[in-house]
KOLKOLBA-783046 format. One record per residue: residue in three letters; chain; x, y, z of N, C-alpha, C in turn. Coordinates in pm, whole numbers, plus 50000, padded with zeros to 5 digits. Each point is the difference from the previous one (the first is absolute). Example, Ala and Ser with C-alpha at 12.3 -4.5 7.8 and 13.67 -1.06 7.14 Angstrom:
2
GUTOR  aa ch   n.u   n.v   n.w  ca.u  ca.v  ca.w   c.u   c.v   c.w
GUTOR ALA  A 51319 49431 50780 49911 50119 50000 50090 50120 50000
GUTOR SER  A 49965 50105 49928 50082 50119 50006 49923 50109 50073
REM end
This chain:
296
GUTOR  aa ch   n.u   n.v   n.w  ca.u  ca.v  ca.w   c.u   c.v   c.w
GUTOR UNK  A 47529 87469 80631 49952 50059 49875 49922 49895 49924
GUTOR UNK  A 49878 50055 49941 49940 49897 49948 50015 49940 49886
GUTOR UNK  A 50049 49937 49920 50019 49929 49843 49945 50014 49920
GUTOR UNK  A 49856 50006 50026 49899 49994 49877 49911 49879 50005
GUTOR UNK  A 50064 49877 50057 49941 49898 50001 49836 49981 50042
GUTOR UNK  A 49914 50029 49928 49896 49951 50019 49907 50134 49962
GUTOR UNK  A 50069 50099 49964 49964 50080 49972 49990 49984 49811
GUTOR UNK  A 49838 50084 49970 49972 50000 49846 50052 50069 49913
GUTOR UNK  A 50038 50113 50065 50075 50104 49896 50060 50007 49999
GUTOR UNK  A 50103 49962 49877 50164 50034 50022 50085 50123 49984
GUTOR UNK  A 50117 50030 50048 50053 50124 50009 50135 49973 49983
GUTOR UNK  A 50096 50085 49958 50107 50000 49955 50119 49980 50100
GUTOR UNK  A 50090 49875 50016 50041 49913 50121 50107 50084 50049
GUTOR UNK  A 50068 50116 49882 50102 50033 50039 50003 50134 50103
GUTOR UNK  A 49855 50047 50035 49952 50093 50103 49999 49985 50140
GUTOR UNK  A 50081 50104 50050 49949 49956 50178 49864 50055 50081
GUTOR UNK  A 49996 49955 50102 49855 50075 50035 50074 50088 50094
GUTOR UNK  A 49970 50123 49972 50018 50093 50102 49956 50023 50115
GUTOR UNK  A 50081 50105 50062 50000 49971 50205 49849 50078 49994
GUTOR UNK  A 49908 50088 49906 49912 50008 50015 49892 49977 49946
GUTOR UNK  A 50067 49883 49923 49808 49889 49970 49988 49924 50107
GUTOR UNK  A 49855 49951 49964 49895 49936 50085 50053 49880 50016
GUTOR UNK  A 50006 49907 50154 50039 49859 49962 49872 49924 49907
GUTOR UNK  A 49991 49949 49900 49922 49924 49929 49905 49896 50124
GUTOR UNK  A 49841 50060 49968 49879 49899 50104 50081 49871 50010
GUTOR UNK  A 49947 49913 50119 50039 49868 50000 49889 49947 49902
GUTOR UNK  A 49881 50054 49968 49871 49958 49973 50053 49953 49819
GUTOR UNK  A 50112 50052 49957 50017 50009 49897 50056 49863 49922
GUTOR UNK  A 50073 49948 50104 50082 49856 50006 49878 49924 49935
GUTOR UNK  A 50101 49877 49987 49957 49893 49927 49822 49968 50015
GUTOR UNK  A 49906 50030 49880 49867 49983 49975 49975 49849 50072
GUTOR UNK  A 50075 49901 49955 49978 49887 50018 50069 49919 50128
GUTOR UNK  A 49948 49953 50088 50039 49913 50127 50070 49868 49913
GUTOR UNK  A 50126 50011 50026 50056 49872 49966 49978 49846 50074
GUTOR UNK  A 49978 49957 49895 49972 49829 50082 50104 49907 49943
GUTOR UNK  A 50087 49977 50072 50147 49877 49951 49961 49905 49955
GUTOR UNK  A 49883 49971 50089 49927 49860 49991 49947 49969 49871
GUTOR UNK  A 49993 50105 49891 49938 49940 49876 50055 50115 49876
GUTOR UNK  A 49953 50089 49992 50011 50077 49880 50111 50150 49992
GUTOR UNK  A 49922 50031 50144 50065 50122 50067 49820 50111 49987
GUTOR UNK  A 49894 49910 49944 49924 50083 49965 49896 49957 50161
GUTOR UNK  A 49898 50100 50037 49943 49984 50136 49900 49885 49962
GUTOR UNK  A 49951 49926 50103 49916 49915 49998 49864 50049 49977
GUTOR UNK  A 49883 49927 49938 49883 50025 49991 49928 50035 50076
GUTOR UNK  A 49901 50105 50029 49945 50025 50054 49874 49868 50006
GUTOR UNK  A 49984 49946 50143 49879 49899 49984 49852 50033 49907
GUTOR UNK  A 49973 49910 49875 49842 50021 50000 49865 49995 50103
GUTOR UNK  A 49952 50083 49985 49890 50001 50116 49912 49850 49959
GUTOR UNK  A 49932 49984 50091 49913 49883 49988 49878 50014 49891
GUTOR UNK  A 49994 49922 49929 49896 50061 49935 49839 49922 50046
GUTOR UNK  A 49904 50085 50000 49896 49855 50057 49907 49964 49880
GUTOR UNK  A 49983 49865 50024 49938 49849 49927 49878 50084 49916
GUTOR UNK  A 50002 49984 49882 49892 50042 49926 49866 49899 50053
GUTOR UNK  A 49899 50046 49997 49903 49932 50062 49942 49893 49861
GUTOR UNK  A 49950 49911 49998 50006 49948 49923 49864 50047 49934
GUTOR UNK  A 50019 49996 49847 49869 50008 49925 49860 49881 50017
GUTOR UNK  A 49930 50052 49995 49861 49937 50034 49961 49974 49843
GUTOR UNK  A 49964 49865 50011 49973 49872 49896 49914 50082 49897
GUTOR UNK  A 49985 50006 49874 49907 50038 49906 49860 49914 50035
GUTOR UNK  A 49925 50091 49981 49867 49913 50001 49952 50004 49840
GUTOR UNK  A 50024 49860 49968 49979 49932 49845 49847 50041 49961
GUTOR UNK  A 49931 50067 50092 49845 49986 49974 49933 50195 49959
GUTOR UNK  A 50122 50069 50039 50016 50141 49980 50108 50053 49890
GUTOR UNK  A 49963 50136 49966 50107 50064 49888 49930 50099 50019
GUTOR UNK  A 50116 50088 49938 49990 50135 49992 49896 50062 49856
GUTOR UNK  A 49968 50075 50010 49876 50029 49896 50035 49997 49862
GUTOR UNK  A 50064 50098 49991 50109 50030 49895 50049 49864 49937
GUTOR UNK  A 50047 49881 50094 50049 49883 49933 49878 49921 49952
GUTOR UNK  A 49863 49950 50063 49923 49988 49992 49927 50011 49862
GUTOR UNK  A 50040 50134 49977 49927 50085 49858 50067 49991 49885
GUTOR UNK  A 50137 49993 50026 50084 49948 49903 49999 49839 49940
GUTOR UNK  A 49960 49946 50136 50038 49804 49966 49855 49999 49889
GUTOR UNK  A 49910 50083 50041 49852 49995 49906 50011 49991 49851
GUTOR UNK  A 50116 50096 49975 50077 50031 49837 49936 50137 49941
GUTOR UNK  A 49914 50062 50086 49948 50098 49961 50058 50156 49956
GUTOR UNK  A 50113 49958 50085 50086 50100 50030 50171 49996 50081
GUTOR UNK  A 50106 50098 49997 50143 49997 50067 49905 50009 50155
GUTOR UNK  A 50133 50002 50033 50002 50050 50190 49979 50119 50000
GUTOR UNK  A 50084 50084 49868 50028 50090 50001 49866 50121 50006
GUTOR UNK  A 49929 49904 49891 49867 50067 49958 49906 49974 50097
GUTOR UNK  A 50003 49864 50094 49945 50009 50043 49932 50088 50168
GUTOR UNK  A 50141 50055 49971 50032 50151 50103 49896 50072 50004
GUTOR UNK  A 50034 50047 49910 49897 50113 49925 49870 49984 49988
GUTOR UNK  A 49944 49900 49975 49857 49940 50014 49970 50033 50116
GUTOR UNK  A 50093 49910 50103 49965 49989 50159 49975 50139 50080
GUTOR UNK  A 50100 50124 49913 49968 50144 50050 49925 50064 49988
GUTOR UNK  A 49957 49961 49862 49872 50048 49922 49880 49982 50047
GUTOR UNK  A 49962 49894 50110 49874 49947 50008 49931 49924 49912
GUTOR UNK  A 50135 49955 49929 49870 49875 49918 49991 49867 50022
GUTOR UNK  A 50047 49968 50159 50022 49872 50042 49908 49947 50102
GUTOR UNK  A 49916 49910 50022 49917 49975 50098 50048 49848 50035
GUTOR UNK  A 50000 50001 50128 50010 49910 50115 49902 49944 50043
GUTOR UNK  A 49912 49907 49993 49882 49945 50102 49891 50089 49957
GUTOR UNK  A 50006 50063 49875 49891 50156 49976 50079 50142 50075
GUTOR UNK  A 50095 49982 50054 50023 50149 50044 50120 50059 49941
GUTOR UNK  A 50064 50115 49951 50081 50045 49925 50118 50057 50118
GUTOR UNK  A 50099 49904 49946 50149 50015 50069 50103 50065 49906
GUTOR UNK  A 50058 50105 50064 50123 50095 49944 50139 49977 50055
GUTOR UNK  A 49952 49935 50082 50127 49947 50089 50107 49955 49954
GUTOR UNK  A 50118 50048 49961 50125 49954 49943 50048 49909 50122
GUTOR UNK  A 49985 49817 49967 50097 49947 50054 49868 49861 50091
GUTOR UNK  A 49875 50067 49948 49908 49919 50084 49970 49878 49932
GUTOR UNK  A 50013 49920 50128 50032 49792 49942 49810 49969 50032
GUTOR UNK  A 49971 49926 49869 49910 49938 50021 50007 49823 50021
GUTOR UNK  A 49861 49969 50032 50010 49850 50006 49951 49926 49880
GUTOR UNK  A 50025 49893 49959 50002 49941 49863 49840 49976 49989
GUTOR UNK  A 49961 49974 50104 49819 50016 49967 49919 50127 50014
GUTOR UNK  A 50052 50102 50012 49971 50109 50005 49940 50017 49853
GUTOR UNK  A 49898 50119 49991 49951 50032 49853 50047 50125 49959
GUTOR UNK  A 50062 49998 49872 50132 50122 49959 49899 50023 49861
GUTOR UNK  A 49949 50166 50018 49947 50051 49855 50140 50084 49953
GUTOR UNK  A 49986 49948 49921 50120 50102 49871 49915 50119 49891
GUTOR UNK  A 50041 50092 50019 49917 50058 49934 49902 49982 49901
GUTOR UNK  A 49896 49981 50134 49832 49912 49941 50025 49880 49955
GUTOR UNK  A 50123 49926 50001 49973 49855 49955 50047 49899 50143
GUTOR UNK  A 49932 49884 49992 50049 49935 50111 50126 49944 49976
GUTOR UNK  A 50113 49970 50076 50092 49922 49911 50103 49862 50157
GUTOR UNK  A 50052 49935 49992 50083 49891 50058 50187 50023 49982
GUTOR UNK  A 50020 49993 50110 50148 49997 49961 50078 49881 49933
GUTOR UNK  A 49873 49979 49927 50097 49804 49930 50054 50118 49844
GUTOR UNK  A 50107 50001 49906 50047 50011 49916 49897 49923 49904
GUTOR UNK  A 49948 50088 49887 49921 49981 49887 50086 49930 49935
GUTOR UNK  A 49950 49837 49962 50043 49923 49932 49955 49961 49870
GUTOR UNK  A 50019 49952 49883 49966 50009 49887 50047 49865 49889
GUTOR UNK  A 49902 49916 50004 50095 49873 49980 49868 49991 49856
GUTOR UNK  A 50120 49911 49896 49874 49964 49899 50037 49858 49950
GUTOR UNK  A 49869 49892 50006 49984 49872 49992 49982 49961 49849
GUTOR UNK  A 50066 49904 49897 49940 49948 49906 49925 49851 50075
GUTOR UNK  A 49897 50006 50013 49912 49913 50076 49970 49875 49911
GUTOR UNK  A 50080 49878 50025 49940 49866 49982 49889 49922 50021
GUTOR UNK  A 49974 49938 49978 49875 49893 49997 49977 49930 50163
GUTOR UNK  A 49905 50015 50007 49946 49904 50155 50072 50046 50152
GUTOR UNK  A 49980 50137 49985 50053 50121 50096 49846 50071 49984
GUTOR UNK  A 49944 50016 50098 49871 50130 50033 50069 50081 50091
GUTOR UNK  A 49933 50104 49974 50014 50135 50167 49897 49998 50081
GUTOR UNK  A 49917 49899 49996 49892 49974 50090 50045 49798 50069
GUTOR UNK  A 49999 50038 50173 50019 49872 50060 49848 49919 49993
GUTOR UNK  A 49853 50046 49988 49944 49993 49957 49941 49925 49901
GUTOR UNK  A 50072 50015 49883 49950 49933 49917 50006 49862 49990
GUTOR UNK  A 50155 49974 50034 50006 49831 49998 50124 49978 50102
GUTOR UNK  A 49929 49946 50104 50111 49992 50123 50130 49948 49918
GUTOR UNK  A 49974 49912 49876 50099 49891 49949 50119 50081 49961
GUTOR UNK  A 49967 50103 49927 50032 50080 49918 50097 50102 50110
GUTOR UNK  A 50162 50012 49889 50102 50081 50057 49957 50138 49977
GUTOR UNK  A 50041 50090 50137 49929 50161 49988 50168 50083 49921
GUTOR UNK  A 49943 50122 49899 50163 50057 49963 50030 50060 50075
GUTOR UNK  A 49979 50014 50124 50118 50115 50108 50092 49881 49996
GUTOR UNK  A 49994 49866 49987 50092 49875 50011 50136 50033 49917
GUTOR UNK  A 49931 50085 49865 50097 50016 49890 50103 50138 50050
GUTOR UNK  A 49928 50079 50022 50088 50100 50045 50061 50033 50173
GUTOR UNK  A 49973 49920 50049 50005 49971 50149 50149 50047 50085
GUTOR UNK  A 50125 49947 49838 50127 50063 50043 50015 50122 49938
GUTOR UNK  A 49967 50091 49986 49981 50143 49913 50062 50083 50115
GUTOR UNK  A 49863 49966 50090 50060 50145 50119 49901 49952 50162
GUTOR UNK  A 50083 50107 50068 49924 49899 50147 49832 50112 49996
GUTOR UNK  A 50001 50089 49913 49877 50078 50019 49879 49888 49980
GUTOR UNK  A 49914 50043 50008 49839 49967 50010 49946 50014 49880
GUTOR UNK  A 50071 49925 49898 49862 50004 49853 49838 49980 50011
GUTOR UNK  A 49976 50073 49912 49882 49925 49952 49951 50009 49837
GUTOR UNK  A 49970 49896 49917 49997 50034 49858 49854 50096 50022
GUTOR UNK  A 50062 50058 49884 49891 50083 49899 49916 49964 49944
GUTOR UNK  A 49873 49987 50051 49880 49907 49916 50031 49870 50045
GUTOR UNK  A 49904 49911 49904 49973 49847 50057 50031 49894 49853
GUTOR UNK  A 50048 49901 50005 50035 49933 49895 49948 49837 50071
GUTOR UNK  A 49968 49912 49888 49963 49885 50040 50133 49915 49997
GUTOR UNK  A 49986 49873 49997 50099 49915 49980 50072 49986 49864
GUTOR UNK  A 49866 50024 49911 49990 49927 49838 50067 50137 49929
GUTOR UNK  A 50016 50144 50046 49994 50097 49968 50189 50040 49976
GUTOR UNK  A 50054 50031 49970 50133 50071 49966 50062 50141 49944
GUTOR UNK  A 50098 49990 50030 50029 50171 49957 50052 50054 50108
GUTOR UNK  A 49988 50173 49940 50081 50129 50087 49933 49999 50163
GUTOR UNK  A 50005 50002 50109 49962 49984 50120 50101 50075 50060
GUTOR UNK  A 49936 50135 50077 50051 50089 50065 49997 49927 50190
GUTOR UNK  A 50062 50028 50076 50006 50017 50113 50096 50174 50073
GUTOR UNK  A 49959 49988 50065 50027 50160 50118 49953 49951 50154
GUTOR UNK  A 50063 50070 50079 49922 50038 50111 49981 50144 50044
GUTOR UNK  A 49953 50080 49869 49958 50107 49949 49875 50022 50000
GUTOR UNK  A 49916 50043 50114 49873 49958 49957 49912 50119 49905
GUTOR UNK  A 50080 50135 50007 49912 50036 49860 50023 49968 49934
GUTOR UNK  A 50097 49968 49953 50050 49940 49886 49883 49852 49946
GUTOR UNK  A 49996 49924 50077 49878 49891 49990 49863 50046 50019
GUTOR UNK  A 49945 50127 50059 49884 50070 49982 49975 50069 49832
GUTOR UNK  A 50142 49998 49952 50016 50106 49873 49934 49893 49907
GUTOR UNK  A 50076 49877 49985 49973 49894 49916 49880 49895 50022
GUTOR UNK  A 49896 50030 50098 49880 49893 50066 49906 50048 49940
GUTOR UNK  A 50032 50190 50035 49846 50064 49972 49885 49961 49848
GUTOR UNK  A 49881 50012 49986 49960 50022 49868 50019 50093 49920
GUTOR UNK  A 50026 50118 50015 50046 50100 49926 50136 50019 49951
GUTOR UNK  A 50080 49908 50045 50159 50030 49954 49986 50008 49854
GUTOR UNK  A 50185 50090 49980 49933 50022 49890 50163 49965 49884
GUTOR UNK  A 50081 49908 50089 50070 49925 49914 49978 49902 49916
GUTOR UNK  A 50053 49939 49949 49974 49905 49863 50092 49890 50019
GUTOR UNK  A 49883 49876 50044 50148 49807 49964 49919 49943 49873
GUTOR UNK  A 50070 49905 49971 49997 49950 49883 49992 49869 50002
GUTOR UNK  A 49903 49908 49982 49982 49863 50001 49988 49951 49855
GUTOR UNK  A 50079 49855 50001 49983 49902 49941 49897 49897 50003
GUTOR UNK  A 49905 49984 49936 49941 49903 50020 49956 49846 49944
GUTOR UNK  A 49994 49904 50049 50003 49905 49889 49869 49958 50017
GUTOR UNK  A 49916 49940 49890 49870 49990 50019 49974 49796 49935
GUTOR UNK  A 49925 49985 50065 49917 49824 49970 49991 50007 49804
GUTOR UNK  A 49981 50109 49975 49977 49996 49820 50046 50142 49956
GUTOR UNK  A 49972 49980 49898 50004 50150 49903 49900 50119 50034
GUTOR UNK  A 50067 50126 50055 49900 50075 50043 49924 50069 49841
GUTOR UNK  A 49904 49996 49990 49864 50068 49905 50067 50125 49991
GUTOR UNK  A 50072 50079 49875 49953 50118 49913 49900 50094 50094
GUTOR UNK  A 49901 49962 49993 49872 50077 50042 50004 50052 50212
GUTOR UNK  A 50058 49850 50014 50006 50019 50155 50119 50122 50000
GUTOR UNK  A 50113 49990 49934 50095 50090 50000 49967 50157 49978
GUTOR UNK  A 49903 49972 49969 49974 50187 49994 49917 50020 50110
GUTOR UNK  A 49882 49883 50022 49929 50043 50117 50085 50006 50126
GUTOR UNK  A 50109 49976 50043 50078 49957 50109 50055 50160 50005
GUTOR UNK  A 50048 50056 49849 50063 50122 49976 49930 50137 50027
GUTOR UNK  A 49877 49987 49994 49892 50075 50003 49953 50008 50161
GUTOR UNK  A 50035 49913 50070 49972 49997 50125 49868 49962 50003
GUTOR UNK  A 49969 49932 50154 49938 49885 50034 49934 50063 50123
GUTOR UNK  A 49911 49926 50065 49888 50005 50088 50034 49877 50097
GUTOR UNK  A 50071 49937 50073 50022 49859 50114 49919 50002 50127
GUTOR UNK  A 49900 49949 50036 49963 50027 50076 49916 50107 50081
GUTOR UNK  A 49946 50075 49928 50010 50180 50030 50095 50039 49978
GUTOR UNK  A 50141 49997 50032 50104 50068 49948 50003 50019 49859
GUTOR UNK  A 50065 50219 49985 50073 49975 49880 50090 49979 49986
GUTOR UNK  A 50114 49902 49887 50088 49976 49995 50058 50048 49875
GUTOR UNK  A 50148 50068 50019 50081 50067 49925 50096 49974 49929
GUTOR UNK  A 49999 49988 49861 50142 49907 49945 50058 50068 49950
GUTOR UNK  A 50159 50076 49991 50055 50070 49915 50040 49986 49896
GUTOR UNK  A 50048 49838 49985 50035 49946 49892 49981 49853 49999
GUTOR UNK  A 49940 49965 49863 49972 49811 49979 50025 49990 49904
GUTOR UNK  A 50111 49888 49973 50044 49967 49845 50056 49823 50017
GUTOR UNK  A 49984 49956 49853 50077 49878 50033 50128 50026 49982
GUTOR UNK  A 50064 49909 50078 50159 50013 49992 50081 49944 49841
GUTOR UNK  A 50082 50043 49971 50093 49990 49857 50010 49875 50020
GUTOR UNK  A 50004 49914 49916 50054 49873 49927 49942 49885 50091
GUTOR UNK  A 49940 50064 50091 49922 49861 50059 49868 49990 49964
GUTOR UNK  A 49936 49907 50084 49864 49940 49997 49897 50079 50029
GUTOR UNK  A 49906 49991 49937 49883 50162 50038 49932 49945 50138
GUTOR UNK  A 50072 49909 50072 49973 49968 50140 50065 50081 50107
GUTOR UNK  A 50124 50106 49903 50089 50040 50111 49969 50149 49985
GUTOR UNK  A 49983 50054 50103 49907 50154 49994 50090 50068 50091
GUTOR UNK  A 50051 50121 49993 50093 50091 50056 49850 50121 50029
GUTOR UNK  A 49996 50040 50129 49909 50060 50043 50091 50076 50069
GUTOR UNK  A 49953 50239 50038 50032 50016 50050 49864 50088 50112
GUTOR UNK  A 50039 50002 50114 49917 50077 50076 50088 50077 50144
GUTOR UNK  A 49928 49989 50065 50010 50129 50077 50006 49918 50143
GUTOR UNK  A 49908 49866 50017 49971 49951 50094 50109 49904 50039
GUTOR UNK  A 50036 49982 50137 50145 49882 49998 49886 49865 50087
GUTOR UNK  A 49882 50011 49984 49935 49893 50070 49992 49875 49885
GUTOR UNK  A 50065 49943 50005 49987 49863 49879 49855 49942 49970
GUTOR UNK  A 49918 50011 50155 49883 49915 49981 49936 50129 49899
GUTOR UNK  A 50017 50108 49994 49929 50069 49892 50083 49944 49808
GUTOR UNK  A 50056 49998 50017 50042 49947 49857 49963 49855 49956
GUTOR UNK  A 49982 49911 50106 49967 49917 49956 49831 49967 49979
GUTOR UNK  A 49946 50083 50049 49860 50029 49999 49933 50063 49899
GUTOR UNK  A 50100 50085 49903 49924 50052 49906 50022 49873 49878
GUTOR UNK  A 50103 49927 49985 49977 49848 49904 49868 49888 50020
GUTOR UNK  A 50009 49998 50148 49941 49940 50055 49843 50019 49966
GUTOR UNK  A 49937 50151 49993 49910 50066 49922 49922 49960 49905
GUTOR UNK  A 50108 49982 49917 49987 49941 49881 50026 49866 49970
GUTOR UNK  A 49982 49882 50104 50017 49859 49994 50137 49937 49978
GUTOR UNK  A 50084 50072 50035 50144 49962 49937 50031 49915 50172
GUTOR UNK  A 50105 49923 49965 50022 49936 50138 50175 50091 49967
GUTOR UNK  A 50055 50079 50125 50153 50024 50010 50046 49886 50047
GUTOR UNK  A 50138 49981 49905 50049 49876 50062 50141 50104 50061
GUTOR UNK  A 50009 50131 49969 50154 50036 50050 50001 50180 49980
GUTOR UNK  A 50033 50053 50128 50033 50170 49946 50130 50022 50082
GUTOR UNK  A 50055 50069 49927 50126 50030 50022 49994 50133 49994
GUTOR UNK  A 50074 50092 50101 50013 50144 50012 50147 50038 49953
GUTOR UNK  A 49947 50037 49908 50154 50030 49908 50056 50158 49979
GUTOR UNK  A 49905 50093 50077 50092 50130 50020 49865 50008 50154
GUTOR UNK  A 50060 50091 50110 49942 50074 50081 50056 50099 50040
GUTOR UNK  A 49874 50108 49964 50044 50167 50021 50170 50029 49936
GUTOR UNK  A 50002 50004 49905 50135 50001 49913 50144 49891 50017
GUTOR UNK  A 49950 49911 50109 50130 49917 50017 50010 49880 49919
GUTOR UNK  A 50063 49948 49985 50020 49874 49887 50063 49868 50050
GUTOR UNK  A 49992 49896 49924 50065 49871 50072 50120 49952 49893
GUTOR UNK  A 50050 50150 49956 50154 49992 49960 50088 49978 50082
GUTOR UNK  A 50088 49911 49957 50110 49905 50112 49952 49987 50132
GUTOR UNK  A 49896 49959 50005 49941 49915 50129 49918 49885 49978
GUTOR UNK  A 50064 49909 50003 49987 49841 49970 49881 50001 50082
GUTOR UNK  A 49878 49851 50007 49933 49941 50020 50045 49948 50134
GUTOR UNK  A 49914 50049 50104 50051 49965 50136 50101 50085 50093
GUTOR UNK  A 50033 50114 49929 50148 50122 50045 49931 50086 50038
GUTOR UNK  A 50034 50083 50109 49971 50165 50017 50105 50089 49974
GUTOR UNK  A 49979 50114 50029 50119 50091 50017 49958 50109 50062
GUTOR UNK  A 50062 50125 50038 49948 50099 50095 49998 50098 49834
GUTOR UNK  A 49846 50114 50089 50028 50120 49858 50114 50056 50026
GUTOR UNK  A 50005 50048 49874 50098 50122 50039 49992 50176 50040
GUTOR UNK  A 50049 50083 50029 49970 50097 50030 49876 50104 49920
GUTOR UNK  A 50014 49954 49829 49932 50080 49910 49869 49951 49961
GUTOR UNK  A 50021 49850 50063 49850 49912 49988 49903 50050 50125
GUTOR UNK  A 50060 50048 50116 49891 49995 50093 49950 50184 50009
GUTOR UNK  A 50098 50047 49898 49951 50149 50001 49871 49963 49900
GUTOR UNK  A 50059 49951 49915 49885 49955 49845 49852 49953 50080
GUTOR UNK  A 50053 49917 50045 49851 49909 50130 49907 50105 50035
GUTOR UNK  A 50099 50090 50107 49929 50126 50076 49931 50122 49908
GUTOR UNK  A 50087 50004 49875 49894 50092 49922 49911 49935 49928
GUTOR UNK  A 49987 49860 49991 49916 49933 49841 49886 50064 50077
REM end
């Protein structure tokens, strides 16, 4: 008679099995193969072999995926730059790729919708520029160049904004943004810096209005928005504002008028200032400065 042992359902012990029930399956007995040797529970079934993942093949440092590419530019997410890539507004070498997932090569030519652009991250650094630093190697082999000054900023590819001499000081933009440096080169821009100037003597009353009135250099016309002498100093020190970030134009319209510049200093460009940035310091813009930049 069977006990119950190993059986799940229990039943009331004090019952007999009658001469006409079923003998209980053998199939019913104990679920589990006893093992003395350890638990009483059955041994593991062996894991199958599993086979060797093949190994991944090396990144090639000289390729990326589009999408990342378009993003490192700053133009745009990955995310967005999806959507571009589906859209057809992405060109490859001149030809338009939709391809979700397609790797280009780092010298490859990538249009972003109608603009050309680089997967280097738009950098944005701003210089209070010291004395006997040019942005031209040019001018005086002797003479230290300012990428020297900002050199630990970032591993991108600066280049300043406009041209400054040695003798020259002030706000000094660098990027490796190049509309951004097309925005600020052109003649027509149409932001506003602000120079200091110091002059060999007292600038003339009379020159001060003609300077204000705008001038004739060369064939060029030249445009002044504002000329005044500066508060409590010497009528040698002239706060000029214009439009142009080329220095050799500011110092050319004194010059005009027989004045020798002994010093100009750029003391605002396109709305930025050389508040808490010491003589010789940079710092990166910040997010609301380079929107400000892109709309001036």
């Amino acid at each position: 008679m069977n006990n119950g042992k190993g059986n799940n359902k229990k039943g009331p012990s004090s019952k007999k099995t009658g001469s006409g029930a079923k003998k209980p399956n053998t199939s019913a007995k104990a679920t589990f193969k006893k093992d003395d040797s350890k638990t009483g529970f059955p041994k593991a079934k062996p894991a199958f072999d599993k086979k060797p993942k093949a190994p991944k093949k090396p990144a090639n440092p000289d390729e990326m995926r589009l999408n990342k590419y378009i993003a490192n530019s700053g133009v745009c997410s990955r995310r967005d730059a999806d959507i571009y890539i589906q859209s057809g507004n992405v060109k490859v070498n001149g030809e338009v790729v939709t391809e979700m997932g397609y790797k280009v090569q780092l010298n490859d030519v990538v249009n972003f919708d109608g603009s050309l652009i680089t997967p280097e991250k738009k950098e944005y650094v701003l210089l209070n520029k010291p004395k006997g630093f040019t942005t031209s190697k040019d001018e005086d082999l002797n003479s230290n160049n300012v990428l020297d000054l900002v050199r630990g900023a970032t591993k991108a590819k600066l280049q300043a904004v406009g041209r400054m001499d040695k003798t020259t000081t002030g706000l000094l933009l660098f990027t490796n943004d190049t509309d951004m440096v097309r925005k600020f080169t052109i003649p027509n821009q149409r932001s506003s810096k602000v120079y200091q100037v110091s002059l060999d003597k007292n600038l003339k009353y009379e020159d001060l209005e003609k300077i204000a009135a705008g001038l004739t250099i060369d064939g060029h016309r030249v445009f002044v928005e504002e000329v005044s002498y500066i508060e409590d100093q010497p009528k040698s020190e002239i706060g000029i504002k214009m439009k142009t970030s080329n220095v050799k134009v500011v110092r050319s319209i004194f010059e005009h008028f027989k004045y020798d510049v002994l010093r100009v200093d750029r003391v605002v460009f396109a709305g930025l200032t050389k508040k808490n940035l010491p003589r010789g310091n940079w710092r990166f813009l910040t997010e609301q400065e380079i929107i400000n930049l892109k709309n001036s």
